[in-house]
Structures are given as structure tokens and as C-alpha cells.
N, C-alpha and C positions, 0 to 999 in steps of 0.2 A: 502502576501499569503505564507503559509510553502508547502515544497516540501518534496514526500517522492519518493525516487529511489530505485526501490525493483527489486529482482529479483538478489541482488548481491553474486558472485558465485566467489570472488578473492579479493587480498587485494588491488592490484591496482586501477582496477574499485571502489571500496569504499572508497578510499584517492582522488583520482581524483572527486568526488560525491560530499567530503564535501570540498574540496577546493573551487569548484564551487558553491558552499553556500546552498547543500541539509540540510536540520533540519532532517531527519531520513531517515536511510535505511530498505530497506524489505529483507530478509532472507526466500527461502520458502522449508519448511520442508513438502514438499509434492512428495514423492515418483515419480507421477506420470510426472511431470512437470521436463522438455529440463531446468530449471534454480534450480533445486532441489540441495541443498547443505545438508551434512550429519551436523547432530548437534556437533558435535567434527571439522572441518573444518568453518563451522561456529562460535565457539567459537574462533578458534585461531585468525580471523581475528575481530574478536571483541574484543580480550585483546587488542589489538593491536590502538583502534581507538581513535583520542579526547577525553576528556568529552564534556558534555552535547549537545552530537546526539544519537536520536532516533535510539533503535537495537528493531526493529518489527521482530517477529516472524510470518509465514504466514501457518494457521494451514488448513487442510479440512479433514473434517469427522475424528477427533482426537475422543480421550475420556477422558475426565478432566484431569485422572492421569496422560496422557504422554505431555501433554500441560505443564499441574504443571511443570513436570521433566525437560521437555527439557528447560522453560524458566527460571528455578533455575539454569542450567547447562548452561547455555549462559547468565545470568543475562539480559531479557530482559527488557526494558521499555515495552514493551506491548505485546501482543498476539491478532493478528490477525485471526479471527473467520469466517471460511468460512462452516459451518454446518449450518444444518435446527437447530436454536437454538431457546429458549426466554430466559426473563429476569433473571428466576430462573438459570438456568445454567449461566448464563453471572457469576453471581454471586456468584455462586460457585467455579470459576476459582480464583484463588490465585493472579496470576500479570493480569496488568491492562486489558481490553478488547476493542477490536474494534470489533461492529459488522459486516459483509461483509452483505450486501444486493445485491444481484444480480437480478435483474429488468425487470422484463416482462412489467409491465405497471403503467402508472404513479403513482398508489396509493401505490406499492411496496415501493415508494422511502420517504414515511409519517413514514413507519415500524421505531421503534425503536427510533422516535421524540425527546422524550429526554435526548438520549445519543448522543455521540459522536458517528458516526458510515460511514463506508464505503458505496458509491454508486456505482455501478459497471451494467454493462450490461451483461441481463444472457445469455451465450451460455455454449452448451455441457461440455466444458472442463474449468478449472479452470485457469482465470489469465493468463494476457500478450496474447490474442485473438485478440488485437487490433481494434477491434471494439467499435465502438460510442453509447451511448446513446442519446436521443430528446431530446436537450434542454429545448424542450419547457414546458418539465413537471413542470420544476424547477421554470416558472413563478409563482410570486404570491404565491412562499414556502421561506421559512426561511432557507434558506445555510447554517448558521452562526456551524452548527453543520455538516456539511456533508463536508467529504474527497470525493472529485470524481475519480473515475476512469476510464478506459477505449474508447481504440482511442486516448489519445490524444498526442500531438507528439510539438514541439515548434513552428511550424508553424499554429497550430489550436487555441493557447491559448488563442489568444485577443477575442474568441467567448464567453467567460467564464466573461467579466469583469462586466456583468450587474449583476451575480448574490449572488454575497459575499458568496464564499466557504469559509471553514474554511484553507483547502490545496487542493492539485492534488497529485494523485499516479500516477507514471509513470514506465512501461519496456520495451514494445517492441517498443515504440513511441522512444526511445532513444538508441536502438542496435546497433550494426555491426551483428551480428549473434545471435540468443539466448543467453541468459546467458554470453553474453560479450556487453561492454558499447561501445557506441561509443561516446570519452569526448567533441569531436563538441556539437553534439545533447545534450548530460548531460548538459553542459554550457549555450548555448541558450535557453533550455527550461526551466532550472531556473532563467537566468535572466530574462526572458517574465515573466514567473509565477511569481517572484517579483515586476514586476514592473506594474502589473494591480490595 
């Protein structure tokens, strides 16, 4: 299973991430949000990273052009889509797209079926709420395309192995404080998450 550790706001925390064996980190360019990084401090720590891991961009209520912008100026692998969107927009975005579904009830999480796309549980505010989703929606649905998010932490993950996600996104399930990691947590909840 790939692992995405988002919410990173330093270069330590993101060396310590992919030591631990994370496939991509989340970046979130969202004003409002205790782990928001400006897109110029994000970039520098992204010239800075391996090749081939994932640099997510984590966008909400954007407008195409500064999505475009900031992911040419950070060279993202993707762009993370937290807006009321559909396909047409998906597609108009220039670098690659991740839908964000955020989930009131089980037929939420069908949305967007043959993309790749984020499952996440809706509350108020956006990302790292630590709150869980019902597994039980996910019976008898196709995983194979769905990133989960939300609630989970290295000690929840073995609840996850009947259903064949494609990954887990994870932040506050793996802090010390907001927007700082804690590399215990970082480390065991990817090696759980690999080894389901």
C-alpha cells in the first residue's frame, strides 16, 4: 500500500518521511490551515527532496489559474482538489488531479469512480480533523482507486486490510503539534500501512 504524509511545513519532517518509506508528501496551500506553507518555502524544500516521491499540492476553493501557477512553481506531481468540482474542471487543470471527496454518506464515496481520487470524511474545516469515516461503506466497493483519509493514526491501520486501497493519507494521526511530525508515529504508520 503507498503512503502519502501531507501537511509537511519543514525539510526535516519530509527527509525523515521518505526515509521512513512515505511514496509522496502533501504540501497544503491553504491559507486557512495550523500546516499551511507559502508556495516559495514549499518549493525550496522540494528542490531539495529525492527523485521519484510524490510533491501533492493541497488546494481548496482555488481557481484553475493559481492551481496552474503554483504547481509549475513548485513542479508538482499532482494537485490535490478540495473544491465543489466535476470532470470538466478536473480537466482543465494542467498537472495531474486528485479529486478530494469529503463524505457525508456512503454514496459520496461512488463520486468520481473512475478516477483516482481522495476519500476523506466531511467536517467543517478542511484536512487533518482527525476524524474517521464507516468503514462499512467501503464493503462490497472497489478500493483499488481510492486514497483514504481521515482518523487514521498507526495504530488503527490493520482495520483497513480487507479492503484494497490504492494508499492512506495521513497528518494529524502522525504529529507532535500541528504542522510538525512526530518520526515515531511517521515510521510505524508506514510500516503498518506497508505491510497490510
Amino acid at each position: 500500500m503507498r503512503v502519502k504524509i501531507c501537511g509537511i511545513t519543514n525539510l526535516d519532517d519530509a527527509i525523515q518521511a521518505i526515509k521512513a518509506g512515505a511514496d509522496a508528501l502533501g504540501f497544503v496551500f491553504y491559507t486557512e490551515s495550523p500546516r499551511y506553507i507559502t508556495p516559495t518555502n514549499a518549493k525550496k524544500i522540494m528542490d531539495k527532496l529525492p527523485p521519484f516521491i510524490g510533491r501533492v499540492g493541497l488546494f481548496v476553493n482555488e481557481g484553475i489559474d493559481t492551481i496552474d501557477t503554483i504547481s509549475k512553481y513548485c513542479n508538482l506531481t499532482m494537485s490535490q482538489i478540495h473544491n465543489d468540482i466535476d470532470e470538466e474542471i478536473l480537466d482543465m487543470i494542467e498537472c495531474q488531479t486528485l479529486p478530494v471527496i469529503r463524505a457525508k454518506k456512503a454514496e459520496d464515496i461512488l463520486l468520481f469512480s473512475d478516477r483516482y481520487r481522495l476519500v476523506d470524511v466531511y467536517c467543517e474545516e478542511y484536512g487533518g480533523s482527525g476524524k474517521r469515516l464507516n468503514l462499512e461503506w467501503f464493503k462490497g466497493v472497489d478500493c483499488s482507486k481510492i486514497i483514504l483519509a481521515g482518523g487514521l493514526n498507526p495504530e488503527n491501520l490493520h482495520e483497513l486490510k480487507a479492503y484494497n486501497f490504492y494508499a492512506v493519507d495521513v497528518s494529524s494521526g502522525v504529529e507532535r503539534i500541528k504542522g510538525r511530525k512526530d518520526y515515531d508515529k511517521v515510521s510505524r504508520f508506514i510500516q503498518n500501512a506497508k505491510s497490510l
